[in-house]
N, C-alpha and C positions, 0 to 999 in steps of 0.2 A: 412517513409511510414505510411500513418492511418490506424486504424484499417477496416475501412468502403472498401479500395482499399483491404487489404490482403483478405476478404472478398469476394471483390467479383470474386479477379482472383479465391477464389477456387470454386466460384460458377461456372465461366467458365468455369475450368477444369470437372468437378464433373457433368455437365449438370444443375446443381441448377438454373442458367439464365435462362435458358429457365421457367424452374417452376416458377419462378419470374413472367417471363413477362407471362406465361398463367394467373398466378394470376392475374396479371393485368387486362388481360383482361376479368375475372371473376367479376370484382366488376362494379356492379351496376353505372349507370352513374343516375344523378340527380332526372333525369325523368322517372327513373326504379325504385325509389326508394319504399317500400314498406311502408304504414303510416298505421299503426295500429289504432284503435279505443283501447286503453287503457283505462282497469279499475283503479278506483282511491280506494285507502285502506286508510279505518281508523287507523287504529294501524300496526305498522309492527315492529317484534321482532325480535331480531337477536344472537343467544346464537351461544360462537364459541366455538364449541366442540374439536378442535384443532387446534394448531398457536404454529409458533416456542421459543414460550416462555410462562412461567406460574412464575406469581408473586404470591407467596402468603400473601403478605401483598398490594395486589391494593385496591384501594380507589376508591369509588364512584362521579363520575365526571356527570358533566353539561357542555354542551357548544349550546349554539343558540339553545335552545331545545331540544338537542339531550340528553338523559342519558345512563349511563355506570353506572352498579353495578356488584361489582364483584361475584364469585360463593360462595356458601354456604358450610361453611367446609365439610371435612365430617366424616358422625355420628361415623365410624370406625375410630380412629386415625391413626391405620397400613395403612389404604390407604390414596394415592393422587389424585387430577388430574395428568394426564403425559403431558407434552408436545414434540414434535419433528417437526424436517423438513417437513413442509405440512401443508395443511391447508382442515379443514371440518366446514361447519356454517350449523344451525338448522333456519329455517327461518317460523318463524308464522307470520300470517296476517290476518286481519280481517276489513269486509266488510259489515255493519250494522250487521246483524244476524250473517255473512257468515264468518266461519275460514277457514283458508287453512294452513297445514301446509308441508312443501319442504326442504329435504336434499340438499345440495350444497355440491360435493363433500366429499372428504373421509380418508382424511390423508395417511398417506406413510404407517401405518400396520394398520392390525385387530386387535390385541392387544390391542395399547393406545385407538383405538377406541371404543373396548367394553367396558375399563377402565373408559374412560369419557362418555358415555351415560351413565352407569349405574349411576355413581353417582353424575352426572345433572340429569336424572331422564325424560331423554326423552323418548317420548312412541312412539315406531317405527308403532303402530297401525292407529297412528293419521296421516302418511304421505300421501300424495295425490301427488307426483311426488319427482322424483328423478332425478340429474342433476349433470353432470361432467361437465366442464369447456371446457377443453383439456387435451391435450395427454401425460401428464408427469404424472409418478409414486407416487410422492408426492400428488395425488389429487385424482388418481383412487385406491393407492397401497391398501386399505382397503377395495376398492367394493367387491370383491368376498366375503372376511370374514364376510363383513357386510351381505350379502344377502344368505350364510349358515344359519348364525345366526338367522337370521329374516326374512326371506320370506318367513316363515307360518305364519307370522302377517299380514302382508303389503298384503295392498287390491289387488285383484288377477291379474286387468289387469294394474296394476303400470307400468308406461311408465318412460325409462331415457331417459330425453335430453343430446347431445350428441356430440351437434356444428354436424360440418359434417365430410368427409368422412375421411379426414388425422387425426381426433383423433386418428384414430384407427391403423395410421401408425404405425413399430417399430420404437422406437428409443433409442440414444446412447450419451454415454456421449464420453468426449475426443475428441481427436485431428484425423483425418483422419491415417490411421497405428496403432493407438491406444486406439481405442474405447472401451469401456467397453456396456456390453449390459443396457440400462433402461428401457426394459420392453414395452411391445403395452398393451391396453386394447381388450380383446380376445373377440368376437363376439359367438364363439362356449361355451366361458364359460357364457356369459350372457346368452344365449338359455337353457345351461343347466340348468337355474336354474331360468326358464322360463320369463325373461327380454326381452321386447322387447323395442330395441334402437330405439327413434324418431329424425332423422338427424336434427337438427336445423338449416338448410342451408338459410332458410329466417327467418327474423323478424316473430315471434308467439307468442302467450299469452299460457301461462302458466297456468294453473290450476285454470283459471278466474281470477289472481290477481295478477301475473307476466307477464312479457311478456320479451323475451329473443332479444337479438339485432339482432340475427344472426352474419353471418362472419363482422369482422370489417376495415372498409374502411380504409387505410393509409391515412391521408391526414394534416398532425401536420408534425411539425422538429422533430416528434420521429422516432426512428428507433428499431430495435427487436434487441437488446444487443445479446452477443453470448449468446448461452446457448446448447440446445441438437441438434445433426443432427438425420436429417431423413431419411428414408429407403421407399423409395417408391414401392409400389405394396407389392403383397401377399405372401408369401414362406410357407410352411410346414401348411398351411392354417391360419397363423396369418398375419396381416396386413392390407393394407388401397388397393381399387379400384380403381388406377391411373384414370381409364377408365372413370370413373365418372366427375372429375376436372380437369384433366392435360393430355395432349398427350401421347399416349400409348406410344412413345418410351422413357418415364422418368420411366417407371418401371424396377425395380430393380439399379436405382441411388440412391445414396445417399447425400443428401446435408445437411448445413446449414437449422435448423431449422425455417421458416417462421411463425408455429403456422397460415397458412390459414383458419382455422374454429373454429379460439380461438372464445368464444361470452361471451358476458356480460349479468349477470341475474339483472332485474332492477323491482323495483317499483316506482306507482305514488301514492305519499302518499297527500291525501286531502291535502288543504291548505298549503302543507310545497313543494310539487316539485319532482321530482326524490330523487332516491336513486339509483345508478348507484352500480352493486358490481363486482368487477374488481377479478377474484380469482388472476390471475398473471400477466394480462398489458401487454404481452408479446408484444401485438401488436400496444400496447400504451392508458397511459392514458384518456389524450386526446381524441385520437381515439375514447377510449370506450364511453367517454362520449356524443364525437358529435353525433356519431352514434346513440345513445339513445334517444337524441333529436330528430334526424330526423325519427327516427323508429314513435316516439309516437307522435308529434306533440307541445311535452313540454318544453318550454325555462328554466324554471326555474330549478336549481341544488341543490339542500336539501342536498345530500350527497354522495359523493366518497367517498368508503367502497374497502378493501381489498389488495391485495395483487400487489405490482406498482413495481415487480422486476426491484428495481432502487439501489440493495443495487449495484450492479457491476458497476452502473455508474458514470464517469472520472467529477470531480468537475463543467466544467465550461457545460458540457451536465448537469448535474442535474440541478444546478443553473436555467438554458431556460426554462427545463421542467416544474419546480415548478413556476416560473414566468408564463408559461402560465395555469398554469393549476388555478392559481389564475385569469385571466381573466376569467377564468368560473364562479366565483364568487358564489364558494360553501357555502353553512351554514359551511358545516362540512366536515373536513378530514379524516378521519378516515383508518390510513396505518396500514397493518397486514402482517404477513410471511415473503414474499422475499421482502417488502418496502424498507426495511434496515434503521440502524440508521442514517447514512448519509442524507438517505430522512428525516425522523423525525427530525432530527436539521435543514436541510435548510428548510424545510415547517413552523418550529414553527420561522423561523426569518424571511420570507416571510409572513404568514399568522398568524400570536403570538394568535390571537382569534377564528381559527378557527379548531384549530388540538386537534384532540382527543386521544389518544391510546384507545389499550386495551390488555387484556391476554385473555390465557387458561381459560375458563372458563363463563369469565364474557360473561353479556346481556346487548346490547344494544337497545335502544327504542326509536323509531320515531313517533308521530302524535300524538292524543289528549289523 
């Protein structure tokens, strides 16, 4: 029996089918589709403040334009960068005169995060929006320390995008019987500390110089590997508003994680094309990418960035994957976090000139 069939009878059981096919019927058909007017960016910087690994002997790399240098020691010997499960990027851009600069997520604690801001030497003053992904801990687990810390810097009415409503579902790791808790992003704790969440449920620009995909249309041979289930609706006042995307009688079910309001934070970099940045792909590579295209109007692909949780996946699925994901015919790959090395070696024997790495630490740099 595949994994895909044990799958779905417990989506049967579980009522998850039905969330499925409401999904379904949530996604935009052709001619609903939303086309932005996207801005094009001079420069766009990308410092990952946290990724599940830190080399301290990386090298400064080139590929198709893009560069990578690694971080600069630092001045204290007794400190490090840290690295852990999760992933947080610092993202500047600049627009003739015009910077922007935008947090992507937040790593799994406030600790490593205060650890590596301080000594990148990023200045939380300079941010002009704030952005989580989705709804797994590794991405939000750091928000709240981060915004103790710093939201008497951060300009007053700073907005986090936030995908839509199920980010804010709980959820869990394990097997149905033996779930462990993984944590919801808490809406009562963002108020406190006066965050106000912008649903990213359609295609929007971003800070004048992003523009976010919105929810991402299935429509690739990928499919959403297992990973966390969900908890639908609200309990003890944490959780997601069924009411909003899915049939009131799915609250209080638990299924198989979907990630329906996963969304991809994207640039159009002058002359070079997208920059599509995938924090986890949960919903697929691919996906994230078509979607980008059709959001902005941009054929062209500069670079998939981020996070392509494909470490979990069975040889001859990755293989397809990497195969199509080369018919997009990116400048540049660029795999971080839950990638997995497995994707990194079949990407660099499918694609040998277009894969980049990076660590903890380093910047990368797109456009003139």
């Amino acid at each position: 029996m595949t994994k895909s069939l044990d799958r779905r009878q417990f989506l049967m059981a579980s009522g998850g089918a039905a969330a499925l096919a409401a999904f379904g019927s949530l996604q935009p058909g052709a001619s609903e589709a939303t086309v932005l007017e996207v801005p094009q960016v001079d420069k766009l910087s990308i410092r990952v403040v946290v990724d599940s690994s830190y080399d301290l002997f990386f090298r400064a790399n080139k590929v198709n334009g893009v560069s990578v240098s690694p971080a600069p020691r630092a001045a204290d010997f007794r400190r490090s960068l840290h690295n852990e499960w999760g992933l947080s990027l610092w993202l500047e851009s600049q627009r003739a005169q015009e910077e922007r600069t935008m947090m992507l997520d937040y790593g799994y604690s406030q600790n490593v995060l205060y650890n590596n801001m301080e000594l990148l030497g990023v200045d939380p003053r300079k941010i002009d929006a704030l952005i989580v992904s989705h709804g797994h801990y590794d991405h939000f687990g750091g928000l709240m320390g981060f915004l103790d810390k710093y939201r008497a810097v951060l300009q007053p009415g700073v907005k986090l995008y936030a995908g839509g409503e199920d980010n804010f579902c709980r959820r869990f790791n394990g097997t149905p019987g033996q779930f462990s808790d993984f944590g919801a992003l808490d809406r009562r704790e963002l108020a406190a500390r006066n965050i106000t969440p912008v649903l990213a449920d359609k295609p929007a620009i971003v800070g004048n110089h992003a523009f976010t995909t919105g929810p991402i249309k299935r429509r690739s041979i990928e499919r959403v590997l297992p990973n966390t289930h969900v908890e639908y609706g609200v309990k003890n006042g944490v959780g997601c508003d069924v009411s909003q995307y899915l049939s009131a009688d799915m609250a209080g079910k638990t299924a198989p994680d979907e990630h329906i309001h996963e969304h991809a934070t994207c640039y159009n970099v002058k002359g070079k094309g997208l920059v599509v940045i995938s924090s986890c792909g949960h919903a697929g590579v691919i996906n994230s990418v078509r979607q980008a295209q059709e959001v902005s109007g941009v054929e062209k692909v500069h670079a998939i960035v981020g996070g392509f949780h494909l470490g979990p996946a069975p040889k001859d699925y990755l293989t397809q994957v990497v195969s199509e994901i080369k018919k997009l015919n990116p400048d540049v790959l660029i795999p971080m976090h839950c990638s997995g090395l497995n994707f990194v070696q079949e990407a660099r024997a499918q694609m040998p000139d277009n894969v980049l790495v990076t660590t903890t630490g380093s910047r990368i740099n797109f456009g003139a």
